[in-house]
C-alpha positions as CSV (number, residue, x, y, z in Angstrom):
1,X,-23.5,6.4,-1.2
2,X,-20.2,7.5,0.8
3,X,-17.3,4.4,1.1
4,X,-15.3,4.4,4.1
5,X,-11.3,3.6,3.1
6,X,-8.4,2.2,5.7
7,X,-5.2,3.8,4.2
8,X,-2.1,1.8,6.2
9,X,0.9,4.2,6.5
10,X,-1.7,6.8,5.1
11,X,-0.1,10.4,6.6
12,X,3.3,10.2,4.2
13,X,4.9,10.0,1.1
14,X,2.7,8.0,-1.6
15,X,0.0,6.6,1.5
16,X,-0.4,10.3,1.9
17,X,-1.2,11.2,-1.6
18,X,-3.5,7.8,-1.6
19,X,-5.4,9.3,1.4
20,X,-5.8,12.4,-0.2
21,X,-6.9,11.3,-3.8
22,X,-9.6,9.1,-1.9
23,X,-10.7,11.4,0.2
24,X,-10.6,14.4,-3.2
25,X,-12.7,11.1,-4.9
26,X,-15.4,11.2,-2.5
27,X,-14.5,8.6,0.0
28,X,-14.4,8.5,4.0
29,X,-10.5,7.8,4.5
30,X,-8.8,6.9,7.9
31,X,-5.0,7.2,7.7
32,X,-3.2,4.6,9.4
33,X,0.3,5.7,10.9
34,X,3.1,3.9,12.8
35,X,4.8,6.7,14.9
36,X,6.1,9.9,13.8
37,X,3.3,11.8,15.4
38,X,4.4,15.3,14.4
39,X,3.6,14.3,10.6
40,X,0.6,12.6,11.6
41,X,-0.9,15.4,13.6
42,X,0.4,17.7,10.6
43,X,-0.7,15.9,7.8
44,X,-4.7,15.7,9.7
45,X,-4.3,19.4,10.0
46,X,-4.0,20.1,6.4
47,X,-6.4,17.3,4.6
48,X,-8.8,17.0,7.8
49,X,-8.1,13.3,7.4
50,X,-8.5,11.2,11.3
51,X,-5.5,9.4,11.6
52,X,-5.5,6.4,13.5
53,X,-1.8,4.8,15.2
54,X,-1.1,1.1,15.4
55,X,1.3,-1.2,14.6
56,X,0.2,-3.2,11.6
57,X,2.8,-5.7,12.4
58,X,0.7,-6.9,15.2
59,X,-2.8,-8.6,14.4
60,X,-4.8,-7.7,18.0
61,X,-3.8,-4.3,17.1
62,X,-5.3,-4.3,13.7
63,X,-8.2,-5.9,14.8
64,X,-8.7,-3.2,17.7
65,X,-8.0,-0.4,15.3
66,X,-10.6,-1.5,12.5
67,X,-13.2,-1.8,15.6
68,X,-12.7,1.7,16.6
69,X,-12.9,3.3,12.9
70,X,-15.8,0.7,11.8
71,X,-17.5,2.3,15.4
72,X,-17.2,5.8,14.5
73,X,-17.4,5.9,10.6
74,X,-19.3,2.6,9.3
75,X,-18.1,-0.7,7.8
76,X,-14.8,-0.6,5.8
77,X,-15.3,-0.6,2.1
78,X,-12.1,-0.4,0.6
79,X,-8.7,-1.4,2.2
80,X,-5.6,-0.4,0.5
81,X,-2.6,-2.5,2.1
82,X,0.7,0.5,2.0
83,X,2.5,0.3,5.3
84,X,6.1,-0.7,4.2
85,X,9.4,-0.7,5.1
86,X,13.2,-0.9,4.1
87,X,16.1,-2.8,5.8
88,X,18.4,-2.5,3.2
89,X,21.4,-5.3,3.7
90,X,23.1,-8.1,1.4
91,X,21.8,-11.4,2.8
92,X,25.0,-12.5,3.5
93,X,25.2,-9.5,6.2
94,X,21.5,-9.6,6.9
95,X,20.2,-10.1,10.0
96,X,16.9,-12.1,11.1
97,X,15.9,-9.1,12.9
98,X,16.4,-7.4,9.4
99,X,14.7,-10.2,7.7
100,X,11.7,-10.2,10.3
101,X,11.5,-6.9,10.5
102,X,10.3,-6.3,6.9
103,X,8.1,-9.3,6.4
104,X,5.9,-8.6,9.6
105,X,5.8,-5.1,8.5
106,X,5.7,-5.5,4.4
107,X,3.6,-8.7,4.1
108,X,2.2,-10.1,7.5
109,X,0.4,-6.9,7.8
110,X,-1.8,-7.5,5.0
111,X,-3.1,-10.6,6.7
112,X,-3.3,-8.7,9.7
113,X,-5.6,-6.1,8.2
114,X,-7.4,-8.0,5.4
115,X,-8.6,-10.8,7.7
116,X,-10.7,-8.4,10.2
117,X,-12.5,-6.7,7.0
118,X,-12.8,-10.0,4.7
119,X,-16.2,-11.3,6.0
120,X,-17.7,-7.7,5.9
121,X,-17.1,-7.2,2.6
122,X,-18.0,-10.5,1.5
123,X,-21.5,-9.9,3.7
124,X,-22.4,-6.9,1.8
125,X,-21.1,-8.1,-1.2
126,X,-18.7,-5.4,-2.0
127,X,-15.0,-4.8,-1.5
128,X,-12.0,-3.1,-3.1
129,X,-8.9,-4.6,-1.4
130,X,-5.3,-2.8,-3.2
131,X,-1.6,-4.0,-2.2
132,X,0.8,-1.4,-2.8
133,X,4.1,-4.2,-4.1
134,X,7.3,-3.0,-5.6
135,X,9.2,-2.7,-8.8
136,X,11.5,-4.7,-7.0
137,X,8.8,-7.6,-5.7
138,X,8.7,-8.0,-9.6
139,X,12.2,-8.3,-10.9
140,X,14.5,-8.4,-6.7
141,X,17.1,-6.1,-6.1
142,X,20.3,-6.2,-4.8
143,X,20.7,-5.9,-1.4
144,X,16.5,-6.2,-0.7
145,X,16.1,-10.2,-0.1
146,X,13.6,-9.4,2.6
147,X,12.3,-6.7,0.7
148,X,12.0,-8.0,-2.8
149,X,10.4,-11.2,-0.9
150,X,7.9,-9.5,1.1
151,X,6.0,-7.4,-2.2
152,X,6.6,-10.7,-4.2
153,X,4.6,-12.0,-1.6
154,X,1.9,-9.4,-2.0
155,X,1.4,-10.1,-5.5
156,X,1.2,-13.8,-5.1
157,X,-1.8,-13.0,-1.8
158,X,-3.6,-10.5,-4.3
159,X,-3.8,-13.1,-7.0
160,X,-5.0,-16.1,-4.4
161,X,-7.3,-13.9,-2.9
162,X,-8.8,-12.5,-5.8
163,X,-9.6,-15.9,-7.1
164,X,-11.7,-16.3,-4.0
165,X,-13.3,-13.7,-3.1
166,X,-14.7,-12.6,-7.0
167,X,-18.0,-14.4,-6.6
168,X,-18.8,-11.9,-3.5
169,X,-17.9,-8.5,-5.3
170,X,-15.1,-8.0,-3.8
171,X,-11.4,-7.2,-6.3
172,X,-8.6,-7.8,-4.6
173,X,-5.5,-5.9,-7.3
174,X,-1.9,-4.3,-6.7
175,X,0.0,-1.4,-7.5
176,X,3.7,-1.9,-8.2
177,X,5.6,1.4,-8.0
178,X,8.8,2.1,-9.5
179,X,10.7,5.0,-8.2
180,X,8.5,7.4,-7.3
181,X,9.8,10.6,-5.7
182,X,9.0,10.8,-2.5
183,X,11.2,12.8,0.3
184,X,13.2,9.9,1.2
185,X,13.8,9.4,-2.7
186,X,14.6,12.9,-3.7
187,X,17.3,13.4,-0.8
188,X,19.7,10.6,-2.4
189,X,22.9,12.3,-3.8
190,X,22.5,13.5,-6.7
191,X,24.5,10.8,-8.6
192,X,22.9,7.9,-7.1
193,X,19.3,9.9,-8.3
194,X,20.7,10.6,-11.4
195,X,21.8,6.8,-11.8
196,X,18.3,6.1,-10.8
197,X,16.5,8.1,-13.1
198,X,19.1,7.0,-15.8
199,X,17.3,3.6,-15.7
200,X,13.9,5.1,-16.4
201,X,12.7,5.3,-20.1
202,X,10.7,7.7,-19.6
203,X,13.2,9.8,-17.8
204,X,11.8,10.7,-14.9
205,X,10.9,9.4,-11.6
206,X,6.8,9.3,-11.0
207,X,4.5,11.5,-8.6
208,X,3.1,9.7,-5.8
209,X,-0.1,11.4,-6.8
210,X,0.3,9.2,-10.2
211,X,0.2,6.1,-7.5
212,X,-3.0,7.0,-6.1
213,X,-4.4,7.7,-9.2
214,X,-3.4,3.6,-9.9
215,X,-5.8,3.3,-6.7
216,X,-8.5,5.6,-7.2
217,X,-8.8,3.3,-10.7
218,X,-9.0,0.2,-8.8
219,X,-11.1,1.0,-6.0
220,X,-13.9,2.8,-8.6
221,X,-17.3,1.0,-9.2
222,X,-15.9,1.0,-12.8
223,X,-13.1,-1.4,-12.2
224,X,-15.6,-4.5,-10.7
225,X,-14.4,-6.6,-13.7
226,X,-10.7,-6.3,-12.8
227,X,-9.4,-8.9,-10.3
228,X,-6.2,-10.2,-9.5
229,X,-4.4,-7.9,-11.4
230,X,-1.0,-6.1,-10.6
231,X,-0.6,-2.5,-12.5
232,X,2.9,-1.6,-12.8
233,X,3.7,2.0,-12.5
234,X,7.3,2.5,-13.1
235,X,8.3,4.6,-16.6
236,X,8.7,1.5,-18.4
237,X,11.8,0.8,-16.1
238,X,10.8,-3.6,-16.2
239,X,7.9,-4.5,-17.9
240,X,6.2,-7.7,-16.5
241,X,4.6,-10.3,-19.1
């Protein structure tokens, strides 16, 4: 039987190779995207993926959106939270625009699209919910206060959920990503990459494929016993007890 995935900010960097390892695993994707509609409409050209744009800041929009995919390709089986952004800022410079900006986009939104697809799942007794966090939800980062709180926050929703929603076959898990080298990534300077990479026992940064292969774990009919979990992907750079 064929699963129908919600990938949020599914049409670039490591959502894109999420959508497309779900979709290479057999699933029905639908690729979420906020706004840059030339790599949207480029990115459904070349995978065949529908792409679907809302804000997943805003909950009536979320709502609207899961409606219109449930309407065309079935009831949402898997959900994998990856919409995120960066205001990058000190907190002593940081503004609450900058602040409010990230958690609406970074943490709110996984309310905003878990809620709408919760009592489905727990109906049919089956659902594979995945948060995308951060190295830096896990061990902060300089100048990421909003950031670092919003995928802390992630992993603390996945472990709460999970807890309650076990009994009705649904896993709720994370994905923490270290630097992964994505386009936004690989145009640092060179010494600020190299300072980066520096950092990384294993001496490289990861694939974003490698992230959705993190995904294509948890989501799998073989992973029903795993729950609550947060799988750190990030060359050994912090390693979480």
């Amino acid at each position: 039987m064929s699963r129908n995935a919600i990938v949020t900010g599914g049409t670039r960097g490591i959502g894109k190779a999420i959508s497309v390892g779900l979709k290479k695993a057999g699933y029905q994707v639908a690729a979420n995207y906020a706004g840059n509609e030339e790599a949207a409409a480029q990115f459904a050209d070349e995978t065949g993926i529908p792409v679907f744009k809302w804000d997943v800041a805003n909950y009536e929009a979320c709502d609207a959106a899961i409606q219109e995919i449930e309407s065309k390709h079935g009831a949402t089986d898997i959900l994998v939270n990856n919409a995120g952004v960066t205001r990058d800022v000190p907190f002593h410079k940081m503004s609450l625009d900058h602040w409010r900006t990230v958690m609406s986009i970074d943490l709110d939104s996984a309310f905003n699209m878990t809620r709408p697809v919760i009592n489905g799942m727990r109906e049919r007794g089956f659902g594979r919910i995945v948060n995308i966090s951060s190295i830096n939800g896990q061990k902060g980062q300089f100048g990421q206060a909003n950031y670092s709180a919003a995928k802390a926050g992630l992993i603390g929703f996945t472990r709460a959920l999970a807890q309650e929603t076990a009994r009705k076959g649904i896993t709720v898990n994370a994905v923490a990503p270290g630097y992964i080298g994505t386009d936004m990534v690989n145009a640092l300077d060179d010494k600020v990459l190299a300072s980066i990479v520096g950092q990384i026992p294993v001496g490289r940064l990861g694939t974003p494929e490698e992230i959705a292969d993190c995904v294509n774990f948890l989501v799998s009919d073989q992973c029903g016993f795993i729950t609550g979990s947060v799988l750190t992907a990030n060359g050994g750079q912090y390693i979480a007890a």
